[in-house]
C-alpha positions in Angstrom: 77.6 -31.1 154.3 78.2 -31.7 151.0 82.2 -31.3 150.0 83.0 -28.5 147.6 85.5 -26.4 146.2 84.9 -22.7 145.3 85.0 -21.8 141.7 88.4 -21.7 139.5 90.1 -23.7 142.3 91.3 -27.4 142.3 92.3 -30.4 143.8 95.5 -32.4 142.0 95.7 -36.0 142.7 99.1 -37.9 143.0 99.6 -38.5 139.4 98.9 -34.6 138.6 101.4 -33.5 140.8 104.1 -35.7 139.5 103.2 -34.3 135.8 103.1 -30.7 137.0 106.4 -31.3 138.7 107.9 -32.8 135.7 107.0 -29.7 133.7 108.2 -27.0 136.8 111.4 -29.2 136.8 112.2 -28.8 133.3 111.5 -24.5 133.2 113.6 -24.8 136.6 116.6 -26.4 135.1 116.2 -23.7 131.7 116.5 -21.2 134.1 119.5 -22.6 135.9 120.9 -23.0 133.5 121.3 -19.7 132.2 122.2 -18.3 135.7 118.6 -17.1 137.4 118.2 -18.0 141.2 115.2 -18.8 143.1 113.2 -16.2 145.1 110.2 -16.4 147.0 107.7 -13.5 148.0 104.6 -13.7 150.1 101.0 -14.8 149.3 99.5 -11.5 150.6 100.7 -7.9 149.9 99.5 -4.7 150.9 97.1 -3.3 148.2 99.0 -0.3 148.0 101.6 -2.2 146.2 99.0 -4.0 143.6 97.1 -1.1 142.7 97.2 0.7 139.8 99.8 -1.3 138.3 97.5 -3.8 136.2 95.6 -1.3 134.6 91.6 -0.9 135.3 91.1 -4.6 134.2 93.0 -5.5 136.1 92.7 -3.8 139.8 88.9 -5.2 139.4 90.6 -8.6 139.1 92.7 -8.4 142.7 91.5 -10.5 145.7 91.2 -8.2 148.3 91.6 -9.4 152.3 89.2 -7.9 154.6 90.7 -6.3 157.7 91.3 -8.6 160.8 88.3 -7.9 163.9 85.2 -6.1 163.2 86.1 -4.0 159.8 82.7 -2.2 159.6 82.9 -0.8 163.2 84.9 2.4 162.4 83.4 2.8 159.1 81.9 6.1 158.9 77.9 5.6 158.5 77.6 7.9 155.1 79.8 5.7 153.4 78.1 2.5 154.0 74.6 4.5 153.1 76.2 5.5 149.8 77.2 1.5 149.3 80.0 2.9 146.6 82.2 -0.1 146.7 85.2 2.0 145.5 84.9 4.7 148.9 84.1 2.1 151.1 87.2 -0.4 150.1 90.5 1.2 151.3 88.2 1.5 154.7 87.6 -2.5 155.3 90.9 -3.7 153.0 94.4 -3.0 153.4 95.7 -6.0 151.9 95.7 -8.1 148.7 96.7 -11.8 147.0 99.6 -11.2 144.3 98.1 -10.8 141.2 101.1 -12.0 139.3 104.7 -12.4 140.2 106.0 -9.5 138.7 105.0 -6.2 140.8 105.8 -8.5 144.0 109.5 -8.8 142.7 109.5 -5.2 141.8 108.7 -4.6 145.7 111.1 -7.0 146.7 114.0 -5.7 144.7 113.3 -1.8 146.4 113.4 -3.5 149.8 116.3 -5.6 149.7 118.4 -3.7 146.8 121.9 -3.5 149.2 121.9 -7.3 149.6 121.9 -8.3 145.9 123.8 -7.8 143.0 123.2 -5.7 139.8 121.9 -6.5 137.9 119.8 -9.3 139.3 118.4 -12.4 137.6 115.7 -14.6 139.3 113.3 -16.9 138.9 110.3 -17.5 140.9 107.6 -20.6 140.6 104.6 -19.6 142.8 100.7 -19.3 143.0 99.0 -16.2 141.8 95.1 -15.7 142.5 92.5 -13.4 140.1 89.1 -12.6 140.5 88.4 -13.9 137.1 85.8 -15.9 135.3 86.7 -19.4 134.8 87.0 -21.1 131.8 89.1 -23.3 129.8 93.0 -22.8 130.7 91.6 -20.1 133.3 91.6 -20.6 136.7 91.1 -18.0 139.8 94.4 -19.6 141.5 96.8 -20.9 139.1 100.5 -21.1 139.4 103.3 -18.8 137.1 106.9 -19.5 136.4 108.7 -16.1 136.0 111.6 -14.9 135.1 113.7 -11.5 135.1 116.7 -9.0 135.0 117.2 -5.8 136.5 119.2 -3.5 137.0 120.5 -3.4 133.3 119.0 -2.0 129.7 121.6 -4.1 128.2 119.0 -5.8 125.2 121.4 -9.2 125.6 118.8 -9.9 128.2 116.1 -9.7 126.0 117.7 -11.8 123.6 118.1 -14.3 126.6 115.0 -14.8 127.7 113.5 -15.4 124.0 116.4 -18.1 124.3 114.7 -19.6 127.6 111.9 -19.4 126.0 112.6 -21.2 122.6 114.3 -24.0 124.7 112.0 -24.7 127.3 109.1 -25.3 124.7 111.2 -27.4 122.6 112.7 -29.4 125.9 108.5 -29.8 126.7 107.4 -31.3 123.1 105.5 -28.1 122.5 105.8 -26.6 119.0 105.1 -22.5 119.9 105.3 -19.3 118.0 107.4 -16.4 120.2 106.1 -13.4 118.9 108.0 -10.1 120.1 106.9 -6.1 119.7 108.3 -2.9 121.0 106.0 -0.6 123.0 108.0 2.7 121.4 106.5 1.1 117.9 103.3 1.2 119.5 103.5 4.5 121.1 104.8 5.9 117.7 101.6 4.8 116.0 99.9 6.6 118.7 101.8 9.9 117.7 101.3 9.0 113.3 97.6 8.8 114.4 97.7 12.3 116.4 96.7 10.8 119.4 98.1 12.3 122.8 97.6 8.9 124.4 95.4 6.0 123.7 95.1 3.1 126.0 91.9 2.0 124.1 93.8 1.6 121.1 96.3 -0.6 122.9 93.4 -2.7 124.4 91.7 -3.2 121.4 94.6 -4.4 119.6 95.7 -7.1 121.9 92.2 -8.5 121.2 93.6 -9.4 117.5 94.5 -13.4 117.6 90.7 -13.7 119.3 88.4 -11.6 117.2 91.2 -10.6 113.8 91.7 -7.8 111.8 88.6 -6.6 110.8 87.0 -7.4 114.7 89.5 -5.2 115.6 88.8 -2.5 112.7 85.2 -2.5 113.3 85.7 -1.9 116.9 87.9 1.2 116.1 85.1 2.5 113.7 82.7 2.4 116.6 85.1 4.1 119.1 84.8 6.8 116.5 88.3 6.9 114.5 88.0 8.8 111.4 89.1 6.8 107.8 92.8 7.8 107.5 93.5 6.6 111.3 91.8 3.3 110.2 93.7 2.8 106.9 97.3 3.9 109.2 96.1 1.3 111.8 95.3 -1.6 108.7 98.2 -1.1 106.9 100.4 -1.3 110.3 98.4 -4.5 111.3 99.0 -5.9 107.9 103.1 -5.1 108.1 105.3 -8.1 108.6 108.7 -6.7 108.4 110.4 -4.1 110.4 111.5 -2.2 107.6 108.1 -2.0 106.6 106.7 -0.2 110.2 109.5 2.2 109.3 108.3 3.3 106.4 104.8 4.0 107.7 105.9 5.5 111.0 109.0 7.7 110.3 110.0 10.4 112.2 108.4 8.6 115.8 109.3 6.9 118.4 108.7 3.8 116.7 112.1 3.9 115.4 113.7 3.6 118.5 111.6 0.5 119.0 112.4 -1.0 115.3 116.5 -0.2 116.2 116.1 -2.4 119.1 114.0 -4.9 117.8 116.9 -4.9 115.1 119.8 -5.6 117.7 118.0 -8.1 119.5 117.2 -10.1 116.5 121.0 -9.6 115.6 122.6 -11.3 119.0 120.0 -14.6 117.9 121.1 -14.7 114.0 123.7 -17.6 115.1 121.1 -19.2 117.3 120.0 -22.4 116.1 116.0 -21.6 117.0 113.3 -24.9 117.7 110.4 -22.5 117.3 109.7 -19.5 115.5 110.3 -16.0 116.8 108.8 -13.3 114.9 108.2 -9.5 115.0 104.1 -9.5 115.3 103.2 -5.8 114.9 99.7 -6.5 116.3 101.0 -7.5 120.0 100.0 -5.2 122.4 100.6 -6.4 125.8 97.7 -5.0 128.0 99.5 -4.5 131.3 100.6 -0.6 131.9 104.2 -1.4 133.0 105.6 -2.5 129.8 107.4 0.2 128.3 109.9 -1.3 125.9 110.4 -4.9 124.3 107.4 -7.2 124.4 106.7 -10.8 123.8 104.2 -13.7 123.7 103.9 -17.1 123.5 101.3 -18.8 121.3 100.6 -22.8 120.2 99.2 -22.0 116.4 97.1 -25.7 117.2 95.5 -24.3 120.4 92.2 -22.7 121.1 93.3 -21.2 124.3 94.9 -18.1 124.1 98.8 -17.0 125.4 101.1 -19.6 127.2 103.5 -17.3 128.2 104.2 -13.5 128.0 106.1 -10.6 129.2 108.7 -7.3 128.3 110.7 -4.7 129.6 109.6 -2.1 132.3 111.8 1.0 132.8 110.0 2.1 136.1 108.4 -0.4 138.1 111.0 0.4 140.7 110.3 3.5 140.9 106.9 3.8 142.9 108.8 2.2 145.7 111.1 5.0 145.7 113.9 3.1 143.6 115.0 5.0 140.6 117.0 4.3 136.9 116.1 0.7 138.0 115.3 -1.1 134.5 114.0 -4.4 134.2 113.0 -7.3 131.7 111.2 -10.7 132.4 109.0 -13.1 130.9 106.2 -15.4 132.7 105.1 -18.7 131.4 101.2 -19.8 131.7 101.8 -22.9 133.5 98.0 -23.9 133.7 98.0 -23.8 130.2 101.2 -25.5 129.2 100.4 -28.0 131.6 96.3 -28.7 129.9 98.0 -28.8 126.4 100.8 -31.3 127.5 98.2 -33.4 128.9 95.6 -33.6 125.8 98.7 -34.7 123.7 100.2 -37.0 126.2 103.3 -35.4 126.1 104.3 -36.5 130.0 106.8 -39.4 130.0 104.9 -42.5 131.2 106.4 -43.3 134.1 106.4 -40.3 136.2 103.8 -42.0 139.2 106.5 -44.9 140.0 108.0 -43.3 142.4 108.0 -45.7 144.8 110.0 -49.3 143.6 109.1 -51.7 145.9 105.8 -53.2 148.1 106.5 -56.0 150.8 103.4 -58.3 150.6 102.9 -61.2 153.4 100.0 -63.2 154.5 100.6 -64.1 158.0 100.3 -61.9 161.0 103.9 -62.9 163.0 105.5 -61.6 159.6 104.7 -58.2 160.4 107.8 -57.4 162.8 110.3 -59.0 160.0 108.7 -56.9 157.3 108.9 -53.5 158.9 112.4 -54.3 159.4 113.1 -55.5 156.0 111.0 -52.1 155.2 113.8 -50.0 156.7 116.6 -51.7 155.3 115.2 -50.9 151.9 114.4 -47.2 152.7 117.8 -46.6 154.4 119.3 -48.3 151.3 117.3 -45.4 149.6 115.1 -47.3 148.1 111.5 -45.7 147.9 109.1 -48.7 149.7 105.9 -49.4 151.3 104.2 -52.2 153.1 100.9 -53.3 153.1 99.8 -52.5 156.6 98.4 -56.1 157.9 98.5 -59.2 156.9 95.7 -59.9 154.3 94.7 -62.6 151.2 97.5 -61.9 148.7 94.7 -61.3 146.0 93.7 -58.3 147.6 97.0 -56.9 147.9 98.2 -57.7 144.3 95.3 -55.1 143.9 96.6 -52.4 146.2 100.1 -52.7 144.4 98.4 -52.3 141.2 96.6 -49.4 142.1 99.6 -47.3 142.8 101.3 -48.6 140.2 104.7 -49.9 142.3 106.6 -51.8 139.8 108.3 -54.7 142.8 106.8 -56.7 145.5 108.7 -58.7 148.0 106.7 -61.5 148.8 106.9 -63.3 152.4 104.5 -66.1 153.1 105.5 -69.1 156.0 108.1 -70.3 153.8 109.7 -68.1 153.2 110.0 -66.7 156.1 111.2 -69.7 157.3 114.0 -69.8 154.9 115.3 -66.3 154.9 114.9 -66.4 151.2 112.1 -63.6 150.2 110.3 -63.8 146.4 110.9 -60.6 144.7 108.0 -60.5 141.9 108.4 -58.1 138.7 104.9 -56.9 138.6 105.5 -55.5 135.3 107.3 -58.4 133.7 105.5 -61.2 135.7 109.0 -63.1 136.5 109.8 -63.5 139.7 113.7 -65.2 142.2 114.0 -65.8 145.7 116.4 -64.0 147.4 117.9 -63.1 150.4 117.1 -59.6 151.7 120.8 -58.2 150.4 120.6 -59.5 147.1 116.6 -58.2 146.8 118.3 -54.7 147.5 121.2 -54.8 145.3 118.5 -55.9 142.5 116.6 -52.9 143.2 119.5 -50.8 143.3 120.5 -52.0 140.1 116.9 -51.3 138.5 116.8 -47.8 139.9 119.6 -47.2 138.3 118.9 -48.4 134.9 
């Protein structure tokens, strides 16, 4: 059998995972920083909690987990005659992989909501699977790095997290814009177009940074707006400023969303910012739980899409029976930070030297006194390997070079003889003999340099 993997799925070799956990590390110690703890939630969840919470789009996009046994047999027979996938599902599937990490933590919060305090800041670095099509910087299993608040409407938070966000793109070497919108300015366009409720509007806007203004204008004309709805919706798309949004949507909800908007860009006025963070009328946010603040992270140089995104949700909560339970958070695309770090070699270099030191010998009675020179180097916490057997020395220069160690102890007859081991600077090319104390406190004195 030929190995495989399935589609949107991969493998990450040694020097991947390093890189990745460089970039996790540095959004870890952002979020530490401002006083979010860790939380973990399960890889499965019962559909119930996942569905309708995405939208259409997205409940097509959930993995679903067929029941355990035989999960035809009590099937009724009309139903699989029909074959109506939508009848037949909540039949043969009771459970789900998270979709994202956001609905999981609103589930979490309901169930544990006497054992924390509010309002509650976490963090939480974990996979996430969709039923997508892959493509570049989208993968079917990929991880995300979110962050959130509840328990408060206090708009400080908001402020915050475009904070985090600002500094963990600048602490990465990524030049990004933060672009931020209310869903009450949204909403209040809704009710200046005379619309009782619109989700294809909202949809078809957040296609603006990949098809523009008039792709999005033209799209509206099909969906059969009439010419003054069109002119509203350009001259909103066109606005820049939030003084200019009130203007053209007075008297709406909007200006509860343009006062906020307002007060959050206040608390960041004495904020020295690495990036820009601007009001974007045109950012929509496609997921149905955002009812307040939104935002989204874009690289203007990229040709993949967001790199991050999130808002505030007044009632997540609530469909777990928890009520007045308000929330804000923000995710960041991990996939996609990590593919754009990579193209402009933005990793430090030596991230894959973890391990300092190889012990190299030629002779087969060595083997006992390297293993125990091995253990005195690892209990003196230095990270070392051995090369299993003795072998020609060429061959395990070759070996060392391949993983990239940057010491090897040498121990041919003589020196073993002499108690005096050759350590070799593979990088350098200099090389001291040296008894096996003095070959640590070397080592120790590199690691820490």
């Amino acid at each position: 059998m030929k190995a495989s993997l399935p589609q949107g799925v991969r493998d990450f070799l040694p020097a991947q995972v390093h890189r990745r956990q460089y970039m996790f590390d540095v959004i870890k110690s952002v979020f530490t920083r401002f006083g979010y703890e860790p939380i973990e939630t399960p890889v499965i969840e019962n559909l119930s909690t996942l569905t309708g919470k995405y939208g259409e789009e997205g409940d097509r996009l959930l993995f679903k987990i067929l029941n355990n046994g035989d999960f035809l047999a009590k099937v009724d027979q009309s139903i699989l005659t029909k074959k109506n996938s939508k009848s037949l599902l909540p039949k043969i599937s009771k459970r789900g992989m998270r979709y994202d990490l956001t609905v999981p933590f609103a589930r979490f919060v309901s169930m544990h909501l006497h054992e924390l305090p509010i309002p509650f800041k976490r963090y939480q670095i974990q996979p996430v699977w969709r039923a997508d099509r892959p493509q570049k910087g989208r993968f079917r299993e990929f991880y995300q790095c979110d962050v959130d608040v509840v328990g408060s409407d206090a708009l400080v938070y908001e402020a915050e997290l475009l904070q985090i966000y600002d500094q963990v793109f600048d602490q990465l070497g990524l030049q990004v814009k933060i672009q931020v919108n209310h869903r009450q300015i949204l909403q209040g366009l809704i009710q200046k177009l005379d619309l009782a409720q619109d989700n294809k509007l909202i949809t078809t806007m957040d296609k603006l940074d990949k098809i523009g203004l008039e792709g999005v204008l033209l799209e509206l004309t099909k969906q059969e707006y009439g010419q003054q709805q069109i002119d509203l919706i350009r001259a909103y798309l066109r606005s820049s400023t939030l003084s200019e949004v009130r203007e053209l949507l007075p008297e709406t909800s909007a200006i509860q969303g343009i006062e906020e908007l307002e007060e959050i860009f206040g608390y960041l006025e004495n904020y020295t910012k690495q990036n820009q963070i601007l009001f974007t009328p045109g950012l929509a946010r496609g997921l149905d739980y955002y009812t307040g603040f939104i935002v989204e992270i874009n690289d203007p140089k990229a040709e993949m899409s967001s790199l991050g995104g999130g808002g505030r949700y007044a009632n997540l909560t609530e469909v777990f029976g928890v009520k007045n339970m308000s929330g804000v958070g923000v995710s960041f695309g991990a996939e996609r930070i990590y593919q754009l770090m990579d193209e402009r070699a933005l990793f430090p270099q030596n991230l894959s030297n973890t391990i300092r030191c190889i012990i190299l010998y030629d002779i087969p009675q060595a083997q006992s006194t390297v293993f125990d020179l091995l253990s005195t180097l690892r209990t003196a916490g230095i990270p070392s390997v051995m090369y299993p057997e003795a072998a020609k020395f060429k061959k395990q220069f070759k070996y060392a070079e391949r993983i990239q160690v940057p010491y090897a102890i040498v121990i041919g007859q003589s020196e073993l003889d002499s108690g005096l081991y050759t350590l070799k600077d593979l990088n350098g090319g200099t090389q001291q003999s040296l008894e096996a104390l003095s070959i640590i406190d070397t080592l120790k004195n590199e690691i820490i340099r």
